[in-house]
C-alpha positions in Angstrom: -13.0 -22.5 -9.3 -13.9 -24.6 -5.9 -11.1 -26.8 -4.8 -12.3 -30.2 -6.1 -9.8 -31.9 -2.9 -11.0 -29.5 -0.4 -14.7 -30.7 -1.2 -13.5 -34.7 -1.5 -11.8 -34.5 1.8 -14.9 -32.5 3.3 -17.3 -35.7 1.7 -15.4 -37.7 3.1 -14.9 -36.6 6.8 -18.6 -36.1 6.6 -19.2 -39.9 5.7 -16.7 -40.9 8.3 -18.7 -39.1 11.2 -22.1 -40.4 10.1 -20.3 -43.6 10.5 -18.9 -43.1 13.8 -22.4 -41.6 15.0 -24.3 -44.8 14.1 -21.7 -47.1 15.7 -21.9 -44.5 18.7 -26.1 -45.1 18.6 -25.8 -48.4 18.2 -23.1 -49.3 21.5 -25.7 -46.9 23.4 -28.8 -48.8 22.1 -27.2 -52.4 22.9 -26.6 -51.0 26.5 -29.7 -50.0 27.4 -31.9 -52.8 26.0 -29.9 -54.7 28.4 -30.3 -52.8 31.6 -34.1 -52.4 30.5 -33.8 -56.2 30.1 -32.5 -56.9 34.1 -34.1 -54.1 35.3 -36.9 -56.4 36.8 -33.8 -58.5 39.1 -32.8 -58.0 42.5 -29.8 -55.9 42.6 -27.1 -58.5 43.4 -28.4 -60.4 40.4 -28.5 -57.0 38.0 -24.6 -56.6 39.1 -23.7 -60.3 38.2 -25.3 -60.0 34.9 -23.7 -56.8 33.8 -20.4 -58.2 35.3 -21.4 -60.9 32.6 -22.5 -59.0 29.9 -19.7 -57.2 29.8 -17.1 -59.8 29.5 -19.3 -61.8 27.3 -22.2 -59.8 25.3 -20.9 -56.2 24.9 -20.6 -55.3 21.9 -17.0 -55.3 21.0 -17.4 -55.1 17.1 -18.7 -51.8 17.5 -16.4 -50.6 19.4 -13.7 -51.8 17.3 -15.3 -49.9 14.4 -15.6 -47.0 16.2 -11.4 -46.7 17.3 -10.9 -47.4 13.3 -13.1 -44.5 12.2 -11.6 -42.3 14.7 -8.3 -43.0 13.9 -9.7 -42.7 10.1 -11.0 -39.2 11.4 -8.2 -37.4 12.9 -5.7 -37.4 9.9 -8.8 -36.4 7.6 -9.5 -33.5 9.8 -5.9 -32.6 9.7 -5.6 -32.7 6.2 -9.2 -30.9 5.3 -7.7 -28.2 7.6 -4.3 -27.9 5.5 -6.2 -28.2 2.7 -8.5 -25.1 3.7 -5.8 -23.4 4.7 -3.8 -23.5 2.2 -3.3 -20.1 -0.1 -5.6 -20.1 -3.5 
């Protein structure tokens, strides 16, 4: 008989990391359209804007998001490892 809480903790770390890779893609994503975006400046201006943009337009929310889902991940990685080890 498969341990139904082994599984549920297993769904659920699995969730939590397709999670964290989107918010990883999208950080990434958001990054390089802006450099792709000043690309065409001279460099002293390229520097000021992403001395700007990353005061003003990085994207903090994701990163947020990301620090909670890994804090979310560490404990559920823990406990599907108890859980796995644990005797039948």
């Amino acid at each position: 008989m498969p341990n139904i809480a082994l599984i549920a903790t297993a769904l659920v770390l699995a969730i939590v990391m397709v999670i964290m890779a989107l918010d990883i893609r999208l950080i990434f994503d958001r990054l390089t359209r802006y450099r792709r975006i000043i690309g065409e400046y001279p460099p002293a201006l390229r520097r000021l804007f992403w001395r700007q943009f990353v005061w003003i337009g990085f994207p903090y929310g994701q990163l947020v998001s990301l620090i909670f889902w890994l804090l979310v991940a560490f404990p559920t990685a823990c406990q599907l490892a108890r859980l796995a080890m644990a005797p039948a």
